[in-house]
C-alpha positions, 0 to 999 in steps of 0.5 A: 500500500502506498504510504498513508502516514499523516499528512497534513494540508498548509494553505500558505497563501492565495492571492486575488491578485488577477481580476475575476472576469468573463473573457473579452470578445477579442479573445474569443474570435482570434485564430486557432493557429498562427499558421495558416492552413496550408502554408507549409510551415510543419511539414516533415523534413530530413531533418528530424523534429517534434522531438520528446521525451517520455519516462518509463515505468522505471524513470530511472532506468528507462525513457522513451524517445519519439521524433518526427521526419520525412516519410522517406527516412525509414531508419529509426536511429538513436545515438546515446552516451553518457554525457561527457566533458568532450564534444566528441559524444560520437566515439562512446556513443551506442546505437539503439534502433526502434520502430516508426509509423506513418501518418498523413495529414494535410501537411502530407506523409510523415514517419514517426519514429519512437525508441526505448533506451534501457538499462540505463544508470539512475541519477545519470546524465545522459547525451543522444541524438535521433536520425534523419536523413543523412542528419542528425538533431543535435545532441540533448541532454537529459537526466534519469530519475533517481533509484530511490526517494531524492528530491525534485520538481515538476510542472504542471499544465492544465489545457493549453489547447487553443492558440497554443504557440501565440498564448501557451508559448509564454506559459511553458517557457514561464514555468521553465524560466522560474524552475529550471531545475525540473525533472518532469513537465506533466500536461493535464489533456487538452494540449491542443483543439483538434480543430477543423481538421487542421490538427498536424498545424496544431501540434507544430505549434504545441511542439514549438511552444516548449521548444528544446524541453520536450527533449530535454525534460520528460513529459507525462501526456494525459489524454483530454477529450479534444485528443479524441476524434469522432469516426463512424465504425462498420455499422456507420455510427459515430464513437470517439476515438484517440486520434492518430498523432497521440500514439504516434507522437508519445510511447508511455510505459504500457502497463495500464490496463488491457486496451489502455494501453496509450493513455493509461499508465504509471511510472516511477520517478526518484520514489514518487508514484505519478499515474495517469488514467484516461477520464474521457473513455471513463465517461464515455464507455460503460466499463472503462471507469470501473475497468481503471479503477481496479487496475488502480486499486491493484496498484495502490494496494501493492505500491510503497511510495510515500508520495503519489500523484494522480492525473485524469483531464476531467475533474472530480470536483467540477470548477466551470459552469454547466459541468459535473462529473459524478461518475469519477466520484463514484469509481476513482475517488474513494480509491484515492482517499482509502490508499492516501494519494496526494495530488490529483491534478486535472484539466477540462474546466478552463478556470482555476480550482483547489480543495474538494467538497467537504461534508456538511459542517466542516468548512475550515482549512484545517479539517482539510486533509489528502488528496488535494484535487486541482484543475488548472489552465495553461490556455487563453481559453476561460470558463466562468466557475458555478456557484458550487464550485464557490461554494466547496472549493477553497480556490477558485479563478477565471480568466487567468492562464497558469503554470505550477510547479510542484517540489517534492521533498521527503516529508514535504510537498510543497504546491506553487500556482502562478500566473503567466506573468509570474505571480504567485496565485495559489500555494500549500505544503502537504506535510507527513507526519508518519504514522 
């Protein structure tokens, strides 16, 4: 069982200092992409791109790199090696091959390419570079998690989803700017809108708003609804399915549940249990909430970590008006009150939320205690909160674009929320206090 103990929430501040607002006429009319459709500009070349990294179940010891090319560069090569002091990577590199899938957008045929290194040294930094046509990418650096408990931090994005280079680009790079120090970027769903069938331009922009840390630093994807495409199967009935760029542009560790294996999985960083559950199949299929539920309670129940975070898109505890979700209440929160997680952190509502409904007759910060359930946005797209929310969260915000930045140490989590511009919004230690 993962490690209850005692834990004790801190509230340390909350800042009003961005305005409540319903969002401006000007922001809702602007264009989805800076790109227009058609231009060219994320077409695939020899040269490789859309770069990233992803953990392992054993982030110390495996990663998962994924690139983009050409359709006709059919090797999947990578070049790794210990970092070293020379420029002279090349002669201590191993080659590691992989496989590579294609994918045709209106940007034409593109080959996505995805390796697994393993085997590797914990708390080592490491240097590679993937193939191309006749080319290489520049050699990255990157640092495996420790074998055991070891501090670090995290960022956490809620939905950037709508023009995401013109808004989200300044979000991500805010987060890196004011933690640079990271060892994990994990984005709540919704990264990008999927909108009017332009959606290769839209992941060339969610690729060039991080730039060089979607290689560098690894990423935890959660799939959001606007992941999922609409399709008519056989009998001509319409379902939503994951669309084609998600499994092709990220390789997770696959080991969720038979048939999640893309969306739902757990790793393991530097003693820290993450597990990332798909909430839009958990509404929209009959069984696929009870199905993660008990993959999930199977896994809590054997776990050792002191510390767990939990990520799904739709939120347990709704922020925006007009939106419950009372089915992951019924299923997936009495899992994680009974095996102690700590964080969960979710996307969907397009506005700021922290806390979770208490029982009647409790309404003091101090009665609160773990999980804490967060939603947040990263995108310029704003929702107005209910009246409920008001009323059962102890945070709430609109019309505001955030990032977060989690710091784990051993017997505290300390939780920062801040504003595009840098300002501290939210922010609260979870203390343990042992058994």
């Amino acid at each position: 069982m993962s490690g209850l103990g005692c834990k004790l929430l801190l509230v340390l501040l909350a800042f009003t200092g961005t305005g409540l607002a319903i969002p401006s006429a000007n922001a809702a009319e602007e264009r989805n992409t800076l790109t227009r459709p058609g231009d060219g500009r994320y077409r695939a070349s020899h040269h490789p791109d859309r770069i990233v990294l992803l953990p392992g179940a054993d982030a110390a010891r495996e990663v998962a790199i994924n690139w983009r090319t050409e359709a006709r560069v059919e090797n999947t090569i990578v070049q790794w090696t210990r970092a070293l002091d020379t420029p002279g990577l090349h002669l201590s590199a191993s080659t590691t091959t992989g496989q590579s899938k294609l994918l045709k957008t209106r940007n034409g045929i593109a080959r996505h390419h995805s390796v697994r290194l393993a085997d590797l040294i914990p708390d080592t930094l490491y240097a590679y570079r993937v193939g191309g046509g006749d080319t290489w990418s520049e050699w990255i650096q990157f640092r495996t998690a420790a074998a055991e408990f070891r501090p670090f931090s995290f960022l956490y994005f809620g939905d950037a989803q709508n023009s995401v280079r013109s808004h989200f680009s300044r979000v991500i790079r805010g987060g890196f700017r004011d933690a640079p120090g990271i060892s994990l970027i994990l984005h709540a769903g919704d990264l990008v809108n999927q909108g009017n069938g332009n959606h290769d331009d839209e992941w060339g922009e969610w690729f060039e708003a991080g730039g060089f840390l979607h290689g560098m630093i690894a990423t935890l994807p959660v799939a959001g609804n606007h992941e999922y495409v609409s399709r008519k199967d056989s009998t001509g009935t319409s379902r939503r399915v994951l669309g084609p760029h998600w499994s092709r542009q990220f390789t997770p560790p696959r080991n969720g549940p038979a048939g999640f294996e893309d969306t739902v999985f757990f790793t393991h960083h530097s003693g820290v249990l993450f597990v990332v559950l798909d909430s839009m199949r958990a509404l929209e299929e009959p069984d696929a909430a009870e199905i993660q539920a008990r993959w999930l309670d199977e896994l809590l129940t054997r776990d050792q970590s002191r510390w767990v975070i939990v990520s799904h898109h739709h939120p347990v505890y709704s922020v925006a008006l007009g939106r419950d979700n009372p089915r992951l209440r019924e299923r997936w929160q009495p899992i994680y009150e009974r095996h102690g997680v700590d964080l969960v952190l979710q996307g969907h509502d397009h506005a700021y939320g922290r806390g979770k409904n208490l029982a009647e007759g409790k309404t003091v910060v101090k009665d609160l205690t773990t999980p804490v359930y967060v939603v947040s946005v990263a995108g310029p797209k704003q929702y107005i909160a209910a009246d409920t929310a008001r009323e059962g969260l102890q945070r709430i915000g609109e019309d505001v674009q955030l990032y977060q930045v989690v710091k784990i140490e051993a017997d505290r989590l300390h939780y920062e929320s801040r504003t595009a511009a840098g300002r501290i919004y939210d922010a609260f230690d979870i203390e343990y206090r042992g058994n």
